[in-house]
N, C-alpha and C positions, 0 to 999 in steps of 0.2 A: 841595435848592436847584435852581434852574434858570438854569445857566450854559450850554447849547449855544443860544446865536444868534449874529447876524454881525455880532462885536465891529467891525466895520469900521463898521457905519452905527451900530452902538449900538441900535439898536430891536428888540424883541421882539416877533416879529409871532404872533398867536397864533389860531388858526381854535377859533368857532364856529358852532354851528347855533342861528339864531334869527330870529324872536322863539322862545323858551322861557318863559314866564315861572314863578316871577318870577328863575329863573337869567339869562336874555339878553331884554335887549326894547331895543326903539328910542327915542329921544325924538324931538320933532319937527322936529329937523336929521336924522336920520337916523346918530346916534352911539348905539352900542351901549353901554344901561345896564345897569342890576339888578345884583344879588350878586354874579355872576361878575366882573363889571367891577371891582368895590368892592374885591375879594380884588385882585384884576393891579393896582389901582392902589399898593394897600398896595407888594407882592410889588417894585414898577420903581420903587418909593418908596427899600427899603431896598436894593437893589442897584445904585440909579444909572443906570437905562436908562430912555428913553422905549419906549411899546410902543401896537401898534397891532393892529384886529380885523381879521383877514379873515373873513366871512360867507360860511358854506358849509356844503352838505350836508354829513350828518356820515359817508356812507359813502365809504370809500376814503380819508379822513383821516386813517388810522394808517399806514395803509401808504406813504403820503406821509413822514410823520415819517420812518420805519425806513429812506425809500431817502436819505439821509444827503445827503449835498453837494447830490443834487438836489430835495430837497424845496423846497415853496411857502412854508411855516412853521415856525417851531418849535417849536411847544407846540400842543398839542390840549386848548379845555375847553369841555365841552360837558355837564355832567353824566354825567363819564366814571365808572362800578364799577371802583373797584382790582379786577382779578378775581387771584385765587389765583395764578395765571403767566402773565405778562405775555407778550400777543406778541412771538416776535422781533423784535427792534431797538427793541423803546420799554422805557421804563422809566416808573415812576409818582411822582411826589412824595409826599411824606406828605399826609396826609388835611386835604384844607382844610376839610372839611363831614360829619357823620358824620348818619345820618337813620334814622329806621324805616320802615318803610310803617305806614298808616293805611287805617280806613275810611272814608269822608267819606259822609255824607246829606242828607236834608232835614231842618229845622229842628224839623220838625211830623210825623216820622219817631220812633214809640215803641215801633217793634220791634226793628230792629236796632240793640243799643249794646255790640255786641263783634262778632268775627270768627265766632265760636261760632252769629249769632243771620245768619247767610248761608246760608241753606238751599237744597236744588233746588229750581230752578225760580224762583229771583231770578233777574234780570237783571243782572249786574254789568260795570261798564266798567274798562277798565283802557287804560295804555297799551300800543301793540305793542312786541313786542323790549323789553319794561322788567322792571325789578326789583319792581312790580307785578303784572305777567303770571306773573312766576316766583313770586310769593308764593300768588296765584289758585291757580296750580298745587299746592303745596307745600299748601294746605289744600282738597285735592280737591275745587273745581268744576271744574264738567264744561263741557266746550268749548261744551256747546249753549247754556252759560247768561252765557259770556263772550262782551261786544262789544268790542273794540279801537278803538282811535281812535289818532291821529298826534302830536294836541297836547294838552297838559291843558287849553287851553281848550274843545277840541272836547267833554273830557272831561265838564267840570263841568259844561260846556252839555247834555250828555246827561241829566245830572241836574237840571239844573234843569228842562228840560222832560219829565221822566218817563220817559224812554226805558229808562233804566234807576235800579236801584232802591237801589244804591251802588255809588262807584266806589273802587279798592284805588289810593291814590298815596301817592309819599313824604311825610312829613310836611311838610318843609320848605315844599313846594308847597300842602301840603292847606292848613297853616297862614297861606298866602297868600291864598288863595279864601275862606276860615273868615273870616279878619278883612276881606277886602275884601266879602266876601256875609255879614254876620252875622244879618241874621234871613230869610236861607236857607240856608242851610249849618251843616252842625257836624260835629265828629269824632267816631266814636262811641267810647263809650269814656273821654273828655275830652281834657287836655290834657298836654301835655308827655309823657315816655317809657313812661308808665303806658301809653299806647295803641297804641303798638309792636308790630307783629308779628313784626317781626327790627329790624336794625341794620347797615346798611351804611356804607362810607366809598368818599365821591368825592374823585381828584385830580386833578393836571393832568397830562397825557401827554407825556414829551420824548422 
């Protein structure tokens, strides 16, 4: 549950980084929508609070949390990895989102349709600092064959225009690009958990 905010104003102010999509994106008032929103709405539905986005880089976020009285927010969610042991002073909520990583390609792409068919000397994208990148890793490509990019748009853009030859992202996201790009994009592999390279879970950070 997420009870540490300041019962005084009753609002739950919560930081993310975005746009994300399709975890955080803007409409054209400039109000923070997509999934993440959709979950906080539910979450200040059943507990009685209104709650509001702060938009902010995601580094140095945590450690705002953990300085207690004098943080800016109280919850951090950003496409946060419950990791194994939580930094000091945050604690994680139970898993609002559970996801695999994927392969994502081009449409008209009939080589690669598993993680097995990523050989030296692809080109693959992933995101930096992501659970992506650790996957890349974990099935030994080689650094010279990984590009990094900041945003999954930047990402999927790399594949559309061929820069690189697939890109390693979480499902949840692949499956947003998959059905917004259907006759460019696909997962390789197909759909649903069958194409899974692991299985993580995201929460919200208090």
């Amino acid at each position: 549950t997420i009870t540490s905010f300041d019962a005084g104003t009753g609002v739950l102010v919560i930081a993310t980084d975005a746009p994300l999509p399709p975890f955080a994106d803007f409409d054209a008032f400039g109000n923070v929508t997509g999934f993440n929103n959709a979950v906080v709405e539910d979450i200040a539905a059943q507990i009685g609070v209104d709650y509001e986005w702060v938009v902010t880089p995601s580094d140095g976020v945590l450690e705002s949390i953990a300085a207690g009285s004098a943080r800016d927010f109280d919850a951090v969610m950003s496409a946060l990895l419950i990791p194994d042991v939580p930094p000091p002073g945050i604690a994680y909520t139970h898993p609002y989102l559970e996801v695999g990583q994927t392969v994502v390609v081009l449409i008209d792409n009939k080589t690669i349709n598993s993680a097995a068919d990523l050989q030296p000397g692809m080109a693959v994208g992933v995101l930096a600092d992501s659970a992506g990148l650790d996957t890349a890793h974990n099935l030994g490509i080689a650094e010279t064959d990984l590009f990094t990019y900041e945003q999954p748009s930047q990402l999927i853009q790399a594949l559309i225009d061929e820069v690189v030859q697939a890109v390693i992202l979480d499902s949840y996201t692949a499956e947003y690009f998959a059905a917004s790009f259907p006759e460019q994009l696909r997962i390789a592999g197909g759909a649903g958990r069958a194409a899974w390279l692991d299985n993580r879970a995201y929460g919200i950070a208090v």
